[in-house]
N, C-alpha and C positions, 0 to 999 in steps of 0.2 A: 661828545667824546672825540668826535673826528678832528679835532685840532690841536686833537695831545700825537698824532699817529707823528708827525714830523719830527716829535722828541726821540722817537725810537732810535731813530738816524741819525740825529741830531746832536743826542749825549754819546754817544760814542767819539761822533767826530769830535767837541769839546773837550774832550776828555783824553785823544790822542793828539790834539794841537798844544793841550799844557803840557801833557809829560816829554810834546818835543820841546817846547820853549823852555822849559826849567827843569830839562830832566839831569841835567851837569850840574844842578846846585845843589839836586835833590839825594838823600841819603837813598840807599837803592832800597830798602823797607817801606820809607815813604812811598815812590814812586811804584813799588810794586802792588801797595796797599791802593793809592790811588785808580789803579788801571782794575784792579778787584771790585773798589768799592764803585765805578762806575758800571762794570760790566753789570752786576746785584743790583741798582737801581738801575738799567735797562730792562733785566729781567723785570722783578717787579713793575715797572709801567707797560709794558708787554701782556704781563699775565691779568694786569688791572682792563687793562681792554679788548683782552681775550673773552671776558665775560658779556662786552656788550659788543661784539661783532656781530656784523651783519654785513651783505652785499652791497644794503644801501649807503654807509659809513663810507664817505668819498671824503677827500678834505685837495682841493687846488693847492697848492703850495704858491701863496705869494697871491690870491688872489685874480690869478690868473683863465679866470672861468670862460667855456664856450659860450662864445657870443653867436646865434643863427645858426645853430647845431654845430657851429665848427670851433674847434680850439687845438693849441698846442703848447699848454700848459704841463707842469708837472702835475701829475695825479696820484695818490695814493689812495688805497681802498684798503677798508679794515674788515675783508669777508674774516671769516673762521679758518679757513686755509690759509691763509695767507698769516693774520696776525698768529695763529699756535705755530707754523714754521718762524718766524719773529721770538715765541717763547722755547721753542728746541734751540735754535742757532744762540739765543743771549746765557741759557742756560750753559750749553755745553760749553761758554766761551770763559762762566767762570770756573769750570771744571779746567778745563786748559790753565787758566792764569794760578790756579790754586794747584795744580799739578805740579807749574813749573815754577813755584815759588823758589826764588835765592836756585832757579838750576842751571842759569850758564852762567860760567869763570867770565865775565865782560872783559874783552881785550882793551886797552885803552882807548882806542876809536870811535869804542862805542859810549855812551853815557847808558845808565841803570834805566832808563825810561825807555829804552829802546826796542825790546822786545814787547812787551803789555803796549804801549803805543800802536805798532805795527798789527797786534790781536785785536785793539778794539778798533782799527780801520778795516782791518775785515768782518767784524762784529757788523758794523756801519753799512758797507758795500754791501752784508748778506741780507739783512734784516729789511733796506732799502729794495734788494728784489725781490723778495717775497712780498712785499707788501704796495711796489708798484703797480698801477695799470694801465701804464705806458708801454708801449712795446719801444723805443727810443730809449726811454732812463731804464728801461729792466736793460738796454745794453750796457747803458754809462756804469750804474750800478757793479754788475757784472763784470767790466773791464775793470772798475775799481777794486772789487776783491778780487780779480784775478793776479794784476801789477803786483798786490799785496802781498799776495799768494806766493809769486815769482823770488818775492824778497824774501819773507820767509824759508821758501824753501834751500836759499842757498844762503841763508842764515848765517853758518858759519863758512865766509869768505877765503876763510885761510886754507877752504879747503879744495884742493881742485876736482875732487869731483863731486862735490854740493854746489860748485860752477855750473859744474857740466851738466847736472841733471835742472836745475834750473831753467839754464838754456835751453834744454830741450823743453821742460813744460811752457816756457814765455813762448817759443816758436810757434809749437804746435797750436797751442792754444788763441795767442796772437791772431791766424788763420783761418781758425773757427770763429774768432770775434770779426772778421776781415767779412766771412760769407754772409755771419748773420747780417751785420752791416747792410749789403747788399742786398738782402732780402729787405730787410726794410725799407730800404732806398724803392724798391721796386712796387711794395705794397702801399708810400706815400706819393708815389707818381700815381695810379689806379687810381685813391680813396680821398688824399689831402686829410686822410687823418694818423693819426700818430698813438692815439689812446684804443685799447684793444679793443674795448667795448665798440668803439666809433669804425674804427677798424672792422670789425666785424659785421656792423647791420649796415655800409657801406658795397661790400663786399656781397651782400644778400641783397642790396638795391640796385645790385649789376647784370642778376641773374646767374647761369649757371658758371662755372668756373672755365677758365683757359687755361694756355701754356703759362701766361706772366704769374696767374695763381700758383698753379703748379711746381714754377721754376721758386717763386717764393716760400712756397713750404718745404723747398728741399732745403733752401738756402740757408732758411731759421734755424731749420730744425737741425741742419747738421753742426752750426754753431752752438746748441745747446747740447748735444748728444757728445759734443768735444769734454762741456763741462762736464757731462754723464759719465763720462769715461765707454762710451758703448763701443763693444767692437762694431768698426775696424779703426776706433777715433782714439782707443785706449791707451797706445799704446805709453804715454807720456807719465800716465798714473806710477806703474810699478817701478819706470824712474827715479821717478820724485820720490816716492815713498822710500826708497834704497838711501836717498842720502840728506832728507828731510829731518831735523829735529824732531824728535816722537812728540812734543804735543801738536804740534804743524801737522804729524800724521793722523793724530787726533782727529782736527777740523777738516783735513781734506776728507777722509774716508768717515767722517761721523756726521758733515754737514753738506759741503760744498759739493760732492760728488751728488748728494742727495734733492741741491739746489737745481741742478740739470734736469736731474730726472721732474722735478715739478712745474720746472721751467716748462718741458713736453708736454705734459698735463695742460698747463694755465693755455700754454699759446693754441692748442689746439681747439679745449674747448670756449675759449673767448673769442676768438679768431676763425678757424676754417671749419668749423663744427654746424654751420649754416649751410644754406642750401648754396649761397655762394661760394664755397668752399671746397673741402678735400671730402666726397663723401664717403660715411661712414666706413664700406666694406675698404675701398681703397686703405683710408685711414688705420684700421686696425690688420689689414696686409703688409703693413710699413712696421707698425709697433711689433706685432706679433714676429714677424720674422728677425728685426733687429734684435729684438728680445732674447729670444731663444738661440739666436746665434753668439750673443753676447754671453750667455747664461752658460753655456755649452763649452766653449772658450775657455772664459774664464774658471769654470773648474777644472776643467783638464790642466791646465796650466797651473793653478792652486797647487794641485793634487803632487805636480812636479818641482815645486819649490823647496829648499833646503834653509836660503835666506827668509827668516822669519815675516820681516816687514813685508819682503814682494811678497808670499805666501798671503800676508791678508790683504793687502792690495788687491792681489788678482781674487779672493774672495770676496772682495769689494764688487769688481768692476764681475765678477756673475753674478751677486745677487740686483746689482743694476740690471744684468738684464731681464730677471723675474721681474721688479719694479715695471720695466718695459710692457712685459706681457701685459700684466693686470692692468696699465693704463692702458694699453692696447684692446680689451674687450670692450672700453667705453659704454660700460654698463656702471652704475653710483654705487652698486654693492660693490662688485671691485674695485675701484675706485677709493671706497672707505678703508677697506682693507689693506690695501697697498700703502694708504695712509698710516695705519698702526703697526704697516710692517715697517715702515721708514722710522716712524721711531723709534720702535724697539734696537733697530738695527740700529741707528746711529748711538745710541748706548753702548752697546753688547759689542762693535766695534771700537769705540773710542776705549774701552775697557780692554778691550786684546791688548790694544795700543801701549796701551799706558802699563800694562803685566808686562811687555815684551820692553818696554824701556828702559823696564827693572831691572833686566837680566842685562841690557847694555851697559847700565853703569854697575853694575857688580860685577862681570866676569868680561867687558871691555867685547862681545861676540852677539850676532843674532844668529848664528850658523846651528842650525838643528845637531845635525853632526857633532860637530866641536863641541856642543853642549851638553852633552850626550853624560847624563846622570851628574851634573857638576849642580844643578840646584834643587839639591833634593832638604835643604835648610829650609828654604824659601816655600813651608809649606800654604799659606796662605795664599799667599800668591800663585803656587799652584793650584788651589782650589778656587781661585778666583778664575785660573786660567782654563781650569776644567769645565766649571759652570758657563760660562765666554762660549766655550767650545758649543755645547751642546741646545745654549740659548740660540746658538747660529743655524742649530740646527730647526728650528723651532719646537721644540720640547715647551708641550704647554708646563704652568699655565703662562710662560711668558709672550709679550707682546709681539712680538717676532712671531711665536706659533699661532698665536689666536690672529695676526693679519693676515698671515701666510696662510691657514685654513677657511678663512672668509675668501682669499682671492680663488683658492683652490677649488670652491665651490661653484665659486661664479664661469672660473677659465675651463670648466668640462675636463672628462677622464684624458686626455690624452696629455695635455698641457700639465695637471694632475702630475704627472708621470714625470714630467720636466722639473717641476716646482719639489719633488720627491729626490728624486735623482741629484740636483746640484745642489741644497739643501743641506744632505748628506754627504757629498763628498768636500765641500767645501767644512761643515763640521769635523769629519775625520781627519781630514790635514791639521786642522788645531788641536784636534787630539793626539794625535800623534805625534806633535812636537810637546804635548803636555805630558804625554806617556814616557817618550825618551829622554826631556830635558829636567824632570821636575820625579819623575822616577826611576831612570838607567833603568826602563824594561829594553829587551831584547838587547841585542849584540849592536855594538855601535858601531854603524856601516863606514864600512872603507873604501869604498868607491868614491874615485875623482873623474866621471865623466868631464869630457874638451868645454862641453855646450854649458856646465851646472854654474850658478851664480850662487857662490857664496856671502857666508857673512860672519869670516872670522879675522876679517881684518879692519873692524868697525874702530871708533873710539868712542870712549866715554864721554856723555855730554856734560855731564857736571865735572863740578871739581873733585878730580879722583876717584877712586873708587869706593865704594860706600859700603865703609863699616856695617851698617844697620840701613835699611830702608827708612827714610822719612816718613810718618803720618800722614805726608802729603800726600805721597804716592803711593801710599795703602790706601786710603779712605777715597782719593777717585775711585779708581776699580767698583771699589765695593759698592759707593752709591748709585753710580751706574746702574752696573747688573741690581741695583736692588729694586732703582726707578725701572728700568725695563720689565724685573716681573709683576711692580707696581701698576705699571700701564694692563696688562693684560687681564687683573683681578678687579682694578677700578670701577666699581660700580656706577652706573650710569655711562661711563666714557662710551659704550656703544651705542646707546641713543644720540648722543651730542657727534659722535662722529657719522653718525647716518644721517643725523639732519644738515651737516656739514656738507653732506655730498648728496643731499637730496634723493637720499637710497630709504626703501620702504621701512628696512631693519637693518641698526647698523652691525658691523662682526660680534657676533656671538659666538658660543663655546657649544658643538653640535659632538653629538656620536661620530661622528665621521670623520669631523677636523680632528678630533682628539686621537681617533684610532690613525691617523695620517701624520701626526705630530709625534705620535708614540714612536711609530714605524721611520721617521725620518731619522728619528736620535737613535734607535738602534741598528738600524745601516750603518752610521757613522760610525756608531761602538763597535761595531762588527770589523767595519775597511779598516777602525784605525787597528784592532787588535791583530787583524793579516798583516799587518805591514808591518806592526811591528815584533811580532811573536812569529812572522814566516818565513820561510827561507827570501832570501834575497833575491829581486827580480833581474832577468839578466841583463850586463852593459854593453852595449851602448842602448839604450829602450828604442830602435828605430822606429815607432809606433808614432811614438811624442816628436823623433828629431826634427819632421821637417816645420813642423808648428813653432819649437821653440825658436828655428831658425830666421822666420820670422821677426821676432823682437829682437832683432839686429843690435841695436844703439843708436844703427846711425840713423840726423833727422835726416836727410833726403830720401829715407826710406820710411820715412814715418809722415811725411809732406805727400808723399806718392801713393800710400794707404787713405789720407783724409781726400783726397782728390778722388778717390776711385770710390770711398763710401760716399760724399755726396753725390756721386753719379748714382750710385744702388739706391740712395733714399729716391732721387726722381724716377729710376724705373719702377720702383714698386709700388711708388705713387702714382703711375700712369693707370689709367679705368682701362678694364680687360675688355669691357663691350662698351 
């Protein structure tokens, strides 16, 4: 089966090269049908060899095998990690395409193939990292759906600040592809290998680790912690996400952001996880605190959002940094669990998404405030949006809480408390724009603090405002959240996910997780019902100001942030004895 893994990559690209070559001749039904029905035959061959993965499933591309233990071939490997991120990313890609059926008015500039082309290049670019084990193409890959990324996000051209935030995610990110770069540069001067694997028992034939080591695991890793969105790399995310087409926000916050975080994972444990390497304590000194700083962060700032989209963005970029922690114990239970947290999460987020792009194109606003009891029609949608809310929270039995209670177990009471804590507050913030937008509870706040980022002067992404919700954009949401609580009940999935991460038992449903999953969803029901049933907190909140002051706009200040965290990943990677 190892030499179907190239097709993975392979139809997408085909499939985005027609709809550019004939996508002017093409009716846009056609061409949107075409970008559908290839993304569904990616999944399908994806899921077809999801069944027979293994770590030994290697396949050269082109023939290009090590000769004398050395090569610098293309390689792809079809572990179990690798090819199930391959079926999450083709899956959610035709949630996107079926989302955004017939949804942008095409200026004349564009041809009808133009959108679904540019999805399944990044369908391509994603499925090719996850599934390389090259540390070199996991870059090319990477800058390939990144560029894509860039386009997408500033999608609609006409607009100047879908430019501008653009610009800032190509820069920043650009930067982060710039360091890894050099990390690798650094770790093929050492090894003369290029393949992680080779990379790594290279690196273990060296003995124990230096500074070049050292400087090169910051280097990596702070290019992958960019895609992560981790604080202090983040700040490009809530950007993009402000002026992104909501299903673009889909894929970044449901895949791509997700793509970072396993990036961390892969390159650690194939790479510096040897005695020639980052050891253990150092290593999990690095994850653990990025984590948690990240995690911390971003719900505070969640918590402070009004504009809807940044509001799950920055709930995005904290439960990145839980993700962090749990790879940070570097133990296979958490490990697995961090794995069924990811995809629940990317569900239950592409689902907020896609509820919240409803309310763009029916009432032209994503601004909490301004919306304040105007959809209270849109009941489904709200209960789509409620259920969203509380899945975020990990409320068993979905897959979000049963990952999120397997890592909780592994990461000790204290981290516990962390995992507890942002969970909840970043649930509550959705419910609390579920409660005032979708019910007119409480008095609808009049306050215009200087610092607040709104979202009442958004515009519609389709043509005009919509009479009635389309089937398309009801029935994502809902299969979404339905697959997310599907994951978490799936019988067997936690033995296949234990064996996946070579953990003794994979996440199961314990007394503990469950009284911890209970407890999170009812924090959140608790913050959102004070906030929004309690007297009003007083303005200006100087608590919050100098944090949000921080997310500036401007990139020279956002260049000057990624500069100073890859200095913080070296110090923290430095051995204390």
């Amino acid at each position: 089966m190892s030499e179907l893994l190239p097709l993975v990559v392979a139809l997408p690209l085909l499939g985005a090269a027609a709809l550019v070559s004939a996508g002017r001749r093409l009716p846009r039904v056609v061409a949107e049908t075409i970008g559908c029905s290839v993304a569904v035959a990616t999944t399908a061959l994806a899921s077809a060899l999801l069944f027979e993965a293994s770590p030994d499933t290697v396949e050269w591309v082109g023939g290009w095998r090590p000769h004398g233990g050395e090569g610098v071939g293309i390689v792809l490997v079809g572990d179990t990690p690798g090819v199930g991120l391959a079926v999450l990313v083709s899956a959610l890609v035709v949630a996107v395409l079926v989302y955004s059926w017939r949804y942008f008015d095409e200026p004349p500039y564009r041809h009808a193939g133009s959108f679904p082309a540019l999805v399944l290049l990044f369908q391509a670019g994603m499925c090719g990292f996850a599934l390389t084990g090259d540390l070199f193409n996991a870059f090319v890959f990477f800058e390939l759906m990144s560029v894509v990324a860039y386009a997408l996000t500033g999608y609609r051209v006409e607009e100047a600040k879908a430019v501008q935030g653009a610009l800032t995610f190509g820069v920043i990110n650009s930067l982060g592809a710039y360091t890894t770069l050099m990390g690798i540069v650094l770790l093929y001067a050492r090894t003369g290998e290029l393949g992680m694997r080779q990379i790594g028992h290279r690196l273990d034939a060296l003995g124990r680790p230096d500074a070049l080591t050292l400087c090169a695991f910051a280097l990596v890793l702070t290019g992958l912690l960019v895609k992560a969105a981790a604080v202090p790399f983040h700040f490009w995310l809530p950007d993009a996400h402000a002026v992104a087409p909501t299903p673009v926000c889909m894929l970044l916050s449901g895949v791509m952001v997700e793509l970072g975080t396993y990036g961390v994972w892969r390159a650690y444990r194939t790479i510096f996880a040897g005695p020639g390497g980052i050891p253990a304590p150092d290593a999990e000194r690095v994850l653990v605190t990025m984590g948690v700083l990240t995690a911390v962060i971003g719900a505070l700032m969640c918590w402070q959002q009004r504009h809807v989209k940044r509001l799950l963005a920055y709930s995005t970029v904290a439960h990145t940094g839980l993700f962090l922690v749990g790879i940070g114990q570097l133990r296979p239970e958490a490990t697995g669990g961090i794995a069924l947290y990811l995809l629940g999460h990317a569900g239950v987020k592409a689902a907020l998404f896609a509820c919240t792009g409803i309310l763009l194109d029916r009432y032209g606003s994503v601004d909490e405030h301004e919306l304040h009891g105007r959809a209270k029609e849109l009941r489904w949608v709200g209960g789509l949006f409620v259920v969203g809310a509380f899945a975020l929270s990990g409320l068993p039995p979905f897959a979000t809480g049963l990952g999120k209670a397997a890592t909780e177990e592994a990461a000790g009471p204290l981290l516990t408390v962390v995992f507890v804590a942002v969970s909840a507050i970043t649930a509550a913030a959705a419910l609390r724009v579920a409660a005032r937008v979708f019910l007119g509870a409480g008095q609808r706040p009049c306050s215009e603090p200087a610092y607040e980022t709104k979202g009442d002067e958004e515009e519609p992404e389709t043509t005009g405002r919509l009479g009635r919700v389309p089937a398309t954009m009801l029935s994502v949401p809902t299969i979404l959240l339905i697959g997310a609580l599907a994951a978490g009940l799936f019988p067997g999935l936690d033995a296949s996910v234990g064996t996946a991460f070579d953990a003794h038992a994979g996440p199961h449903w314990s007394p503990a997780g469950l009284m911890l999953g209970f407890t999170s969803a009812a924090l959140a029901a608790g913050l959102a019902a004070a906030a929004v049933l309690g007297p009003a907190p007083p303005e200006p909140q100087s608590w919050t100001a100098p944090l949000r002051r921080l997310h500036s706009g401007h990139i020279g200040d956002y260049v000057a942030w990624l500069l100073a965290g890859t200095v913080l990943l070296g110090a923290l990677a430095l051995p204390l004895f």
